[in-house]
ZAMARGU-4260 file (C-alpha; in steps of 0.2 Angstrom, whole numbers, plus 5000, padded with zeros to 4 digits):
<rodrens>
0) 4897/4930/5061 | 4908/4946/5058 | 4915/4959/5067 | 4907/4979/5062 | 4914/4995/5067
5) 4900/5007/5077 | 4905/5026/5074 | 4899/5040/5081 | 4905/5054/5074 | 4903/5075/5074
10) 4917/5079/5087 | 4935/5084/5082 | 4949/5072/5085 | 4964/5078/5096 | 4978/5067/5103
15) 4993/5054/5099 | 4993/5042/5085 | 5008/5031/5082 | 5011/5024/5063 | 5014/5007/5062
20) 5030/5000/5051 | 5022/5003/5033 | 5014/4984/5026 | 5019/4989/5007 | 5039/4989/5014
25) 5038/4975/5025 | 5028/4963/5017 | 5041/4965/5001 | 5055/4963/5014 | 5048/4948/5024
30) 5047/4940/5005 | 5065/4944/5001 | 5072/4934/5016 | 5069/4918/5004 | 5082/4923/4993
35) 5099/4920/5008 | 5099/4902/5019 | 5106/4915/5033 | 5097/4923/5046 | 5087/4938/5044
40) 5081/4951/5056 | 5068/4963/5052 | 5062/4976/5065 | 5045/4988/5067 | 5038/4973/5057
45) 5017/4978/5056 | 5006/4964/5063 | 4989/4965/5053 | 4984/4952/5041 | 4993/4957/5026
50) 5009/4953/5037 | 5000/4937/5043 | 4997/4930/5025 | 5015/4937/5018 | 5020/4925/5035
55) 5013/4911/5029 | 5018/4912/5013 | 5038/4910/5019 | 5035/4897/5031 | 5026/4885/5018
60) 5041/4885/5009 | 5054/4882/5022 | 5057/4898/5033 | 5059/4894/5051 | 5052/4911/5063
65) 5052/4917/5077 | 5046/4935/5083 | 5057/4940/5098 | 5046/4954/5101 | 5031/4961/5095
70) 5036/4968/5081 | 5054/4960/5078 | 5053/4945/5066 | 5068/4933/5065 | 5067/4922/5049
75) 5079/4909/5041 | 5076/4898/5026 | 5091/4886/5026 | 5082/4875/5014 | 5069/4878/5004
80) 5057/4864/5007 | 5041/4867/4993 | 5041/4878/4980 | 5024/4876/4979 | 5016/4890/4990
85) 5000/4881/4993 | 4984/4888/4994 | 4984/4901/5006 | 4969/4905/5020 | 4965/4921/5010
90) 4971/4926/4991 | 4985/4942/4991 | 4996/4948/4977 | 5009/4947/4987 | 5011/4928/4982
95) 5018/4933/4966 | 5033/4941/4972 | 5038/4923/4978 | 5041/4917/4961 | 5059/4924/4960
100) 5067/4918/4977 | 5058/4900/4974 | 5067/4901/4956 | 5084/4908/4963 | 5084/4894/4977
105) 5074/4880/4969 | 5075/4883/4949 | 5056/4882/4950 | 5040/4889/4957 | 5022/4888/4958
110) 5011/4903/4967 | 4993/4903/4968 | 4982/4917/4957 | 4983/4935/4965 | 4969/4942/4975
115) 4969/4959/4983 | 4958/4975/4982 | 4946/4979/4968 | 4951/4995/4963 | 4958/4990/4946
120) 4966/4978/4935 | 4983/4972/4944 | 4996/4973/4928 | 5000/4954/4934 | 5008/4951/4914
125) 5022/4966/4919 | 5029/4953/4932 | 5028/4938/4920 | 5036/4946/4907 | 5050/4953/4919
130) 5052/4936/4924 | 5051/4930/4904 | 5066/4942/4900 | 5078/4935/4914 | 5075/4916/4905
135) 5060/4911/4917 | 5048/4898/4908 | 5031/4905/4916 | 5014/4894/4913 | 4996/4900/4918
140) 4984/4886/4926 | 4968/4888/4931 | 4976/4888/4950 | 4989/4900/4948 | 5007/4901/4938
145) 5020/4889/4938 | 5039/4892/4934 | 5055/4887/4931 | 5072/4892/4924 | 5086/4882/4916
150) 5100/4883/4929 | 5099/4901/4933 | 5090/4916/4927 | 5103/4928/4917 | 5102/4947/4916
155) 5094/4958/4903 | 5084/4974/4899 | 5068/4977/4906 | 5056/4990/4900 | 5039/4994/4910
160) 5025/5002/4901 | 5019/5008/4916 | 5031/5009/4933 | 5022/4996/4943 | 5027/4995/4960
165) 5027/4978/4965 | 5033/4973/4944 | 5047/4983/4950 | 5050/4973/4964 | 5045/4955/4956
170) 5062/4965/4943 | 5073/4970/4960 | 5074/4951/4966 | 5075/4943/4950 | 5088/4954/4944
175) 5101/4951/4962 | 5105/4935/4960 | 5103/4934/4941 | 5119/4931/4929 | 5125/4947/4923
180) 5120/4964/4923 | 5100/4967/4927 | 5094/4986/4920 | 5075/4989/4923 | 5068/5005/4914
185) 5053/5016/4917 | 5054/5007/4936 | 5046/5013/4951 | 5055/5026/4964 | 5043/5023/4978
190) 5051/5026/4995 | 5044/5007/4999 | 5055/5003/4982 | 5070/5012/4988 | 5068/5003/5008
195) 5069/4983/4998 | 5085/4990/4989 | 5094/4996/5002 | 5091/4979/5013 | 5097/4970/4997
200) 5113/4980/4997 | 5117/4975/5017 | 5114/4959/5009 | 5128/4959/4997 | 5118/4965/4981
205) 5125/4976/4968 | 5111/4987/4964 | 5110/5005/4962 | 5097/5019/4957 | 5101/5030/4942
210) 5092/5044/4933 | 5078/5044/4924 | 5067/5030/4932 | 5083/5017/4931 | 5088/5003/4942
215) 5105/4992/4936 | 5112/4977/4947 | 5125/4965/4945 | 5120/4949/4950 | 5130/4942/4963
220) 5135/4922/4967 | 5125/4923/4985 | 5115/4935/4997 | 5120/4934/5015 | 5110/4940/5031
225) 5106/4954/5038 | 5096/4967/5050 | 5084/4979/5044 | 5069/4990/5049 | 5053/4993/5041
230) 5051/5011/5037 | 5035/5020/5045 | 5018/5019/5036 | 5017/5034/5024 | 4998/5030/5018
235) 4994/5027/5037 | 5001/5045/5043 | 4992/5052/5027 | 4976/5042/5035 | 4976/5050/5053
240) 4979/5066/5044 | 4967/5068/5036 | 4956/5062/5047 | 4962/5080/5059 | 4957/5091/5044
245) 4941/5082/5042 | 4938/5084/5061 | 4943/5099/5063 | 4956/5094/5074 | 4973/5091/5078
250) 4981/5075/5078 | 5002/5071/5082 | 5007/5057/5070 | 5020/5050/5078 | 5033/5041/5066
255) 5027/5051/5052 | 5042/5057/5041 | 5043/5072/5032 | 5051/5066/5017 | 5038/5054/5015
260) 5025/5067/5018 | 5031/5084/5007 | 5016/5081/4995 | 5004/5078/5004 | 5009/5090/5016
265) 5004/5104/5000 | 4991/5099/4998 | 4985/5099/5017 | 4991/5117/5015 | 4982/5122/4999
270) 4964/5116/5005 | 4967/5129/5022 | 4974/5115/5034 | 4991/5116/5043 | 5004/5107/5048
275) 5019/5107/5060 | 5034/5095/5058 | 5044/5088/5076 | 5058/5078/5077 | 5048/5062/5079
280) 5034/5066/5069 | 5022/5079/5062 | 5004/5088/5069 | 4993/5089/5058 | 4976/5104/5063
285) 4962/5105/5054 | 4952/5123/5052 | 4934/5129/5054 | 4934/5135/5034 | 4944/5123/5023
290) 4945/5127/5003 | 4943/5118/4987 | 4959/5112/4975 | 4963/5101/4960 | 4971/5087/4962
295) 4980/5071/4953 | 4986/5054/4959 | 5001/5049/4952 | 5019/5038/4954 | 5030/5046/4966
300) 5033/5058/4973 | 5018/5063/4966 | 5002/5063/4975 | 4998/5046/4981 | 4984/5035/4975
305) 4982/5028/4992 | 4979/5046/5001 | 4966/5049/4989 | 4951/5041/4997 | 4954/5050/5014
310) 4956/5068/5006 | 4942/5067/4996 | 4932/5066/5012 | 4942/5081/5020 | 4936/5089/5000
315) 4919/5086/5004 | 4919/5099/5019 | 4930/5111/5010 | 4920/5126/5002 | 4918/5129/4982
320) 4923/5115/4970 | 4938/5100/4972 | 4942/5092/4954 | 4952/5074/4957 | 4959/5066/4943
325) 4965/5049/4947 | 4979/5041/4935 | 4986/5025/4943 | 4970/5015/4946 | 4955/5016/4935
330) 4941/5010/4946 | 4946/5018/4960 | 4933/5031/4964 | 4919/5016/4966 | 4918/5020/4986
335) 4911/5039/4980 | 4894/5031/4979 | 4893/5028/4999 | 4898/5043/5001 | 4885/5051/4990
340) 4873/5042/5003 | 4880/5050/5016 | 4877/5067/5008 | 4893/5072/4997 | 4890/5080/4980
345) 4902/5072/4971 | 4902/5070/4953 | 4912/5056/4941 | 4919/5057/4925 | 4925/5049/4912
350) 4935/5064/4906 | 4955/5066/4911 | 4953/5082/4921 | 4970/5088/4924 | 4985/5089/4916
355) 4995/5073/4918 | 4996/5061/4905 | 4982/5048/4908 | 4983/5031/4901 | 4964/5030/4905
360) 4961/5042/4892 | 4950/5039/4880 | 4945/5022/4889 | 4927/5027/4898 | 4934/5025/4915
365) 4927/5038/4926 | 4943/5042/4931 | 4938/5060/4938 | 4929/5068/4951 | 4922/5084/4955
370) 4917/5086/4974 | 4905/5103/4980 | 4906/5109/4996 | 4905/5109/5010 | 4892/5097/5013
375) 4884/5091/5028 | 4887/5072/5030 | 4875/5060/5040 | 4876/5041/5047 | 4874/5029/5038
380) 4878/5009/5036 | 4894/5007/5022 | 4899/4990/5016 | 4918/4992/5017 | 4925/4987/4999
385) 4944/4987/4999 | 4958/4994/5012 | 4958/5015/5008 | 4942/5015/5004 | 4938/5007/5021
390) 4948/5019/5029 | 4940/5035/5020 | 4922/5027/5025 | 4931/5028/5043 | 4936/5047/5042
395) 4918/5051/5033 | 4909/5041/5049 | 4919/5050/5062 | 4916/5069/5053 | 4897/5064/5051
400) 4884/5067/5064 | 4878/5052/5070 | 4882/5034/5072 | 4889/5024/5057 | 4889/5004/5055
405) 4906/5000/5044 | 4903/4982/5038 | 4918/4972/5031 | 4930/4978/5042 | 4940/4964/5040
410) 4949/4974/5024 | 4953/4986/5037 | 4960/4973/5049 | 4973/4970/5036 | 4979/4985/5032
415) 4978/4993/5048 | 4984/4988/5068 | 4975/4991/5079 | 4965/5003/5071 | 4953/5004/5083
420) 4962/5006/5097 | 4970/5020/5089 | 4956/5030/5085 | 4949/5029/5104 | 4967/5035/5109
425) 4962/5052/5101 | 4943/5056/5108 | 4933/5044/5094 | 4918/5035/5098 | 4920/5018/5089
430) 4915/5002/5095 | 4918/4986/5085 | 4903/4974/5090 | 4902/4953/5082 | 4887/4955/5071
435) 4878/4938/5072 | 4866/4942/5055
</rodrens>
């Protein structure tokens, strides 16, 4: 048995959606707790099941929980009782990032293989050899990775081919705690990046950001507690929207933040939507004649990866051509073939069309994209493959005429909170029914 979303779409959206606190800041935060014995409070803390498995992850090793409210989590490791994460009720990335508290607080470590979307190969080796440059001694099983360091990890030079996210995270704890002084080149500047840094710091870290895609710490002796809140979900505000352009509606997104926001924002503008920013958060209004654009992914503060999916459905109603070139994940335009069904003309290729250096060039990937519109899209029944693409089936269901079934909306379940209930807060016809097939 498995739960299915029931959409019936063809009416704009109008209303109040909150953001939840963002799941790629706190489950990095919720990790990070492992590396003091002293009690650590985070706040706006999401609850979906990408929260649920980052929990379980803690408390298998040691952390004692409780969640004084909703969304407050109070956490204390005093001891770390396994550094075995054992095998977890679902396989996430997020697992990795465990490595470096357990070999801080233990001197070894063993997580289980990573898991997560299929949208692309998860550059797993540029946490490895992070870890391999601060004197970790890192074995691959068949079951997962198992490490261990001779009495402490020491500081060092770290280069990234590529500045990975989370690698730059798996870099930021190492490097706190480590002997010496930790630089990390060519590393991520994420805003989610920037939110772990600044709860090290009230931690006792010495860690800054310089110029140039640099971050340097001095390791210290010891971390000690501390308070912290989760900042508001940047892909989720992006999400809802889209999801008022698409509609032709007009949505507040409550907790949305402008800084977050400034790119996609443009490009809401350039395609003939609008956009108004408030105090505590930004209305987002479609229009009855929206217009093509070109578009690229890339690191921040470019354009997202993650508001891709979304937009490209808002592309499909937008007259004349849309060209998208995706740079950070090379096999990310699989979900275009559901909406192909649905009645988008859009076309893949292997070409880099746009002007950012690619590192899918040459590689056959099709990479690209080129979306004609506007085109009128019709029901259909979608197997939900990965989180965004999940949540771009959900906007392409809700401008479509007719009623959609979304199978595998569990991927949605944890990325989003109460997703649903969201959606009915703003006029959409969605039913989530147990399908007993």
């Amino acid at each position: 048995m498995s739960d299915v979303f029931k959409i019936t779409g063809g009416s704009p959206l109008k209303g109040e959606m909150a953001v939840s606190g963002a799941k790629n800041a706190a489950s990095k935060m919720i990790i990070a707790t492992l590396l003091t014995d002293e009690p650590v409070v985070l706040s706006d803390v999401p609850r979906q099941q990408e929260t649920e498995i980052t929990h379980e992850i803690i408390t298998t090793v040691g952390a004692q929980t409780q969640w004084q409210d909703e969304h407050t989590l109070k956490t204390q490791t005093s001891t770390i009782t396994s550094s075995h994460v054992a095998e977890l009720t679902r396989k996430n990335r997020i697992s990795v990032l465990a490595i470096a508290p357990l070999l801080h607080r233990t001197g070894e470590a063993f997580v289980p293989l990573v898991g997560g979307d299929k949208i692309g190969a998860r550059p797993v080796n540029f946490h490895i050899q992070a870890l391999q440059t601060l004197g970790a001694n890192i074995q691959e099983t068949p079951d997962g990775y198992r490490a261990t360091v001779n009495k402490r990890l020491k500081g060092g030079l770290i280069r990234f081919p590529y500045p990975s996210v989370m690698a730059t995270e798996t870099a930021i704890l190492a490097g706190v705690l480590a002997e010496g002084r930790t630089v990390i080149r060519n590393a991520a500047g994420e805003p989610e990046v920037k939110a772990l840094i600044m709860m090290l710091q009230n931690m006792g870290a010495i860690i800054q950001i310089n110029s140039g895609r640099s971050i340097e710490m001095i390791g210290v002796e010891k971390l000690h507690g501390t308070t912290a809140h989760i900042m508001p979900d940047r892909i989720e505000a992006a999400s809802y929207g889209a999801m008022a352009v698409g509609t032709c509606g007009e949505i507040f997104v409550r907790g949305a933040e402008h800084e977050h926001m400034i790119t996609f924002l443009n490009a809401v503008r350039k395609i003939g939507g609008s956009y108004e920013v408030q105090m505590d958060g930004i209305v987002f209004r479609g229009a009855e004649s929206l217009k093509g654009i070109e578009l690229e992914t890339d690191t921040h503060p470019g354009f997202m990866t993650d508001w891709q999916q979304p937009f490209v459905v808002c592309l499909t109603q937008a007259h004349g051509t849309s060209v998208v070139h995706e740079t950070v994940y090379e096999e990310r335009f699989g979900y275009t073939a559901a909406l192909k069904e649905m009645g988008a003309d859009i076309t893949l290729f292997s070409n880099c069309l746009g002007e950012i250096k690619c590192r899918f060039r040459g590689q056959n990937y099709k990479h690209s994209a080129v979306i004609t519109g506007p085109t009128k899209l019709h029901a259909a029944e979608v197997e939900v493959p990965d989180i965004r693409a999940g949540l771009a089936f959900v906007v392409a269901a809700l401008v479509a005429d007719g009623t959609s079934t979304l199978t595998g909306i569990h991927h949605l379940d944890r990325g989003y909170e109460r997703l649903e209930e969201k959606l009915k807060g703003v006029g959409a016809q969605i039913e989530r029914v147990t399908n007993s097939a």
